[in-house]
N, C-alpha and C positions, 0 to 999 in steps of 0.2 A: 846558070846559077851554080854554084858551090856549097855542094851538099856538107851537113856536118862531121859528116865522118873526112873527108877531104881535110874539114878545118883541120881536126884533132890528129892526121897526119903529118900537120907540117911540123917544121923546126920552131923552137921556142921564139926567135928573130922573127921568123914568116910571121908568124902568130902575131906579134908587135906591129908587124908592120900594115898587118889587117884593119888590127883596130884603129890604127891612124887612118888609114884611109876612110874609115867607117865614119869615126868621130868626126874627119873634116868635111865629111860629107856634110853634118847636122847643119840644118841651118837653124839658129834661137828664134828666128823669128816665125820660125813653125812649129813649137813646142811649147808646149802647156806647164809654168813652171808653177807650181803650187804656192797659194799667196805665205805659208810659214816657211818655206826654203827662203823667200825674197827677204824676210822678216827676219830670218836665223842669219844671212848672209850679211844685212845689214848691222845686224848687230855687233858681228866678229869684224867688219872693216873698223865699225866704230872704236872697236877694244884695241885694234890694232891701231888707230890714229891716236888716242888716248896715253897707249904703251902699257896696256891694262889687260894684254893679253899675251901668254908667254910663246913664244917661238923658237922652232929649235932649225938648227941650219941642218943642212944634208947629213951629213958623215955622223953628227946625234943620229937624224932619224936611221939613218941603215945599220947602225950599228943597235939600236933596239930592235928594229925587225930581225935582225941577224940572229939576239937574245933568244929571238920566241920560237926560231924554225929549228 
């Protein structure tokens, strides 16, 4: 097993490519999603079927992340 001092030595990439491996492990159908996530989530597809809910393409969002750091 890989202790967390390990993690926090790798390169920022390694890092990335941890949690990919991590995440694809998850499997949905062994996780408990709480009924207001399913409820929140339905709601924003609906806004987004509608056109009732605003969306910003890539190069908006980095460029506001970019703003804040």
């Amino acid at each position: 097993m890989i202790s967390m001092d390990e993690i926090l030595k790798l390169s920022p990439a390694e890092k990335i490519l941890l949690v990919e491996k991590v995440w694809d492990s998850l499997n949905p159908n062994e996780m408990d999603i709480l009924p207001s996530h399913i409820v929140e989530t339905r709601r924003r597809l609906e806004a987004i079927r509608k056109g009732d809910a605003k969306l910003s393409d890539w190069e908006d969002v980095r460029r506001r992340i970019s703003s804040r750091l």
